[in-house]
Each structure stands twice: as structure tokens, then as C-alpha cells.
N, C-alpha and C positions, 0 to 999 in steps of 0.2 A: 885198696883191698885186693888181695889178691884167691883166686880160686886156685885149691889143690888137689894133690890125693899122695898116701901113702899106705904099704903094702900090714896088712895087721892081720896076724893068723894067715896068710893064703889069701885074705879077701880085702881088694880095694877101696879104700875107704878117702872119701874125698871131704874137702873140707874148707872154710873160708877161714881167712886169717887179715885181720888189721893191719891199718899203717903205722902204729909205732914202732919207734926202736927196740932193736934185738935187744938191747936191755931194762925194757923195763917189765915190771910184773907178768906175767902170764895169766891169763884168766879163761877159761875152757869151760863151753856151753853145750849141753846135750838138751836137744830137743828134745818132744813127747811123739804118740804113737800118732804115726799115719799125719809124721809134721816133715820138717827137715831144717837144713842149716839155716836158709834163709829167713827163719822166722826172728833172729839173732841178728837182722841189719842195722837197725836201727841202735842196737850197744855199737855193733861192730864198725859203722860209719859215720857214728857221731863224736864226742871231745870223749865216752868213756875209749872206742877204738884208736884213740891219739892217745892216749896216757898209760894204755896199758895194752898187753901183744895180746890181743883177742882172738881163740882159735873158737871155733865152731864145726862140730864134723856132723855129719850127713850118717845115721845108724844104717847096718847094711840092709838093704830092701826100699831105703829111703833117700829124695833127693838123689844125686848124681854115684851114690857108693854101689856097689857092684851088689847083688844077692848074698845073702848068707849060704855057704858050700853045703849045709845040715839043717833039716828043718830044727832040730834042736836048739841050735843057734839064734832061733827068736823065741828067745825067753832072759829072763832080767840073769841066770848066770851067765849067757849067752853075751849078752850086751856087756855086763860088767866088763866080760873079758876082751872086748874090742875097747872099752874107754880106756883101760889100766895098758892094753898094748899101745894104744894111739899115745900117750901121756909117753911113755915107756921109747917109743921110735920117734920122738919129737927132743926127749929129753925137756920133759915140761914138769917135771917131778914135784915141783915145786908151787905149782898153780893154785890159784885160788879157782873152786869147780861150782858150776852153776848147773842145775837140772830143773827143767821143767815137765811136769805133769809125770809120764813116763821116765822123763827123763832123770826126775828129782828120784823117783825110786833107785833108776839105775846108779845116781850118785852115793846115796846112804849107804846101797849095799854095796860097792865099790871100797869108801870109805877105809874098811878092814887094811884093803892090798895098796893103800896110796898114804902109808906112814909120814911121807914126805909134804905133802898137801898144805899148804899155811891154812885153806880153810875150804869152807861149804855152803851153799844158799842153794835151798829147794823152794820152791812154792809150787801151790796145784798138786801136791804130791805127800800126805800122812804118811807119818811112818806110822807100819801095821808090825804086829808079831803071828798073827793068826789070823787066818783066812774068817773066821769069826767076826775079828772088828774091822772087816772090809766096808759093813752096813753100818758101822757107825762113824767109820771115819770117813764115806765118802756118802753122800747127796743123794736119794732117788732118781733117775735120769735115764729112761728106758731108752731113747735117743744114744745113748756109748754103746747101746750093745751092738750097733753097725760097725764101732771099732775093732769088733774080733771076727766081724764074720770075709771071708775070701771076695766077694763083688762087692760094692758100696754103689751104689747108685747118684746121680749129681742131687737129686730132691733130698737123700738121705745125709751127703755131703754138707749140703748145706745148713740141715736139721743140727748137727753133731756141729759146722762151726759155730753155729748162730747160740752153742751150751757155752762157748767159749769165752764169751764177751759178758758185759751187764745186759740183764733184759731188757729190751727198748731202747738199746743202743746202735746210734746211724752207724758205729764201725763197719768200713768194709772188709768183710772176711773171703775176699774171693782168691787170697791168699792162700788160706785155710781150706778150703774147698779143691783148689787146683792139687796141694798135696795130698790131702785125703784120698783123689781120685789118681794120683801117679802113683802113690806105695804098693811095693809086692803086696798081694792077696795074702800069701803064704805067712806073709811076716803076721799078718793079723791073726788069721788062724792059730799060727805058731805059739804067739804070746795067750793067747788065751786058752789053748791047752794048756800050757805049762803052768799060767796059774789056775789053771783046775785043777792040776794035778799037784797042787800047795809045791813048786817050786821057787821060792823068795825065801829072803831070809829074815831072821825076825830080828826086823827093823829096829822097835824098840831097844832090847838088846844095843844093838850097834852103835844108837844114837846117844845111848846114855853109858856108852865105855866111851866116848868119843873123848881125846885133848885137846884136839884144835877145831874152834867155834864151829856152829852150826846156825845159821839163819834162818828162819822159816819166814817166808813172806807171803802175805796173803791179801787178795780184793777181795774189799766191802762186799762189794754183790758178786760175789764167787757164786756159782751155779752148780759147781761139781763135788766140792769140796767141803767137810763142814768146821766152821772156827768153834765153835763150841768143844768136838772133838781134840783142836790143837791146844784151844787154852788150857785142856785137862792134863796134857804131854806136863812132864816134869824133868830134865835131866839137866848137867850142870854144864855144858856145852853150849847151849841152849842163846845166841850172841843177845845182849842187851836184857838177857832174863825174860825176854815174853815174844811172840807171833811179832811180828811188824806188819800193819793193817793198811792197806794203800786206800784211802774213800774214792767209792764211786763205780773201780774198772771189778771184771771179774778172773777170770781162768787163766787167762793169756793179758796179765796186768803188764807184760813187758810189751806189748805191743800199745795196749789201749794207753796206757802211762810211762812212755819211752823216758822221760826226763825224768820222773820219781824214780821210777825204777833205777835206773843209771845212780843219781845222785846215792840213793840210798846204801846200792853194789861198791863204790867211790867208798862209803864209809867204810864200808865191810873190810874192803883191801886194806884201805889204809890200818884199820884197826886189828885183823888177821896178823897183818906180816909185821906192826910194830910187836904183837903178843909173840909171837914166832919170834 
């Protein structure tokens, strides 16, 4: 595996990338807020980062990528437009894209400017149209709200990773913690002004013009997120016709369930790029 960085917009953005060959699939992971590349080792270092070129980039303020030049710049059109340049200066046009939590929004709304895309897998991440079904589509969890604020504290770190997992679960999240406590301040702030100020785009919409598949995967004991909200989603993109339910893990089911997870992403591609 090798660690990188390439230049998108003005701002350095770094990023890990697998050991398979230069030709085979391409598949690109965007981590969630106050996370980084490294939460994507375990695809990236196991039989899925052998079979397919795994990138993983680090969002600017996060993991080893340099600051965002504008505070405006953390917010999801902010981010879209470093994923669509990163894709765009790799010449990965072609990837099957993965987003988690933050990151799964930044995908959906992406989506529109990545024509080329054989497909998509969010989890941890509803698509909303209106700052409205924010309360329906995500969990009570007063515990997030240290994810928008400028200091985080290690006891509060720990509070916000420990939403991330199943309740009562030995995972250790000290993973979790160590990035919560290294991400710019600003990025946090950033992002939650912006969506106060209803800057996202309405998701629904986007997912239900969508051609090429859309997966939503989701943990049984998800803490953040609500599956009642997804099972009500309807659009004809939508891969296998329904949510894909991992038993057991919650928020961060790539971590807690690195082999489900894997195996399941394995089908995706495969059935993505045969549809494509």
C-alpha cells in the first residue's frame, strides 16, 4: 500500500492507495467528518485491496491533506468538489465510489458531476431533500453535536466514537478518537454552518435520477442512523431493490465487519461494472 498526495483545487490532498494492478477496477473511499483515510485499511490491505486499485483520500482539514484555502470550502459543495477533482487528476472516472457517514453524503451529491462512475455505496449516510427530514432520517444523539463544534475534548472524542459502534461493543475505537482529536477545528465549524445555512443538495432528487446502482448498506445496531427512514426510500437505482442490513455492527460496519463488508462491496463491483 502505498501513501500519497496530489494537488486538487490549490489544496494538497493525500491519500492511500492498494496493491493491485494498474488495471484492475478502481474503487475510491471517502471517509466521514472528523475521520480520515486510514479508517479504509482494512478494504485497502486486505484480498478486496488485491483485486481492486483502492484509493482513499484524506478530506482537506483531515488525516495528512493540507487545510481547506476558504473556510467555505468545508461544506459538502466544498467537498464534492475536491472528490470530482481528486477522481478528475487520477483519471479514475470510471470507479466504483464508496462514502461513509459524511462521506456517503458527499458521494450522492457528487454523483450529478461523475457521469462516468460504474456505481455507488453509502452507508451511515440518508439521503435527505430538506433540512426537515434531517430528524427523521438520522437518530437522536446529542453526543454529534461535538462534531461541529471548533475544540473537541478527548472524554467528548471518545463519547462521539463509542455512537459509532454497537452498544456494548469491546471494539476498539481509539482509532476513532485519535482522528476526531487531529481534524482542523475550522473544518467542523465549517461544515455545520453550512448546513445551517441549508447548503446540500436535495439528495432525494439525485438518487432517484440516478442510472448507475446505488447501495445503501446499513448495521443492525446502527446508533446514528434510522433504517425505518431508508426502508421508506423508493427509487429505481436503488442495487438489489432494498438497504443491505449487516447483523450486529453499527455506524462504522466497515470497521466492525471488515469481511462482510468487503465481500458484500466484491458484489457490488462485480455487478456495477457487468451493468455498465
Amino acid at each position: 500500500m502505498d501513501r500519497l498526495d496530489v494537488h486538487v483545487g490549490g489544496t494538497r490532498v493525500a491519500y492511500l492507495k492498494s496493491s493491485a494492478d494498474d488495471d484492475a477496477r478502481a474503487v475510491v473511499f471517502v471517509h466521514g467528518n472528523s475521520s480520515s483515510a486510514r479508517t479504509w485499511l482494512p478494504q485497502l490491505t486486505g484480498d478486496l485491496g488485491r483485486r481492486f486499485r483502492c484509493f482513499a483520500l484524506d478530506l482537506p482539514g483531515h488525516g495528512h491533506s493540507d487545510p481547506a484555502h476558504h473556510p467555505a470550502d468545508y461544506s459538502l459543495p466544498g467537498y464534492v468538489a475536491v472528490l470530482t477533482g481528486f477522481m478528475r487528476e487520477l483519471d479514475i472516472a470510471d470507479a466504483v465510489v464508496v462514502g461513509w457517514s459524511l462521506g456517503g453524503q458527499i458521494v450522492m451529491e457528487a454523483a450529478p458531476e461523475l457521469p462516468d462512475a460504474a456505481g455507488f455505496v453509502v452507508f451511515g449516510a440518508p439521503p435527505v431533500a430538506t433540512p426537515a427530514q434531517l430528524s427523521e432520517a438520522f437518530l437522536p444523539n446529542p453526543d454529534m453535536a461535538a462534531l461541529f463544534d471548533d475544540q473537541v475534548s478527548e472524554p467528548e472524542a471518545k463519547s462521539v466514537a463509542g455512537c459509532f459502534v454497537a452498544t456494548g461493543s469491546s471494539f476498539d475505537v481509539k482509532e476513532f478518537v485519535s482522528d476526531i482529536l487531529s481534524t482542523d477545528g475550522a473544518a467542523r465549524t465549517g461544515l455545520g454552518a453550512s448546513l445551517g445555512a441549508g447548503r446540500f443538495a436535495d439528495e432525494i432528487a439525485i438518487v432517484s435520477a440516478l442510472e448507475q446502482p446505488l447501495g445503501i448498506v446499513h448495521g443492525e445496531a446502527e446508533q446514528l442512523v434510522s433504517l425505518a427512514y431508508l426502508r421508506k426510500l423508493d427509487f429505481p437505482a436503488l442495487w438489489r431493490d432494498e438497504v443491505q442490513v449487516i447483523p450486529g455492527v453499527g455506524h462504522a460496519l466497515h470497521q466492525e465487519a471488515p469481511r462482510q463488508f468487503a465481500a458484500l462491496l466484491s458484489e457490488f463491483v462485480g455487478e456495477a461494472v457487468h451493468v455498465g
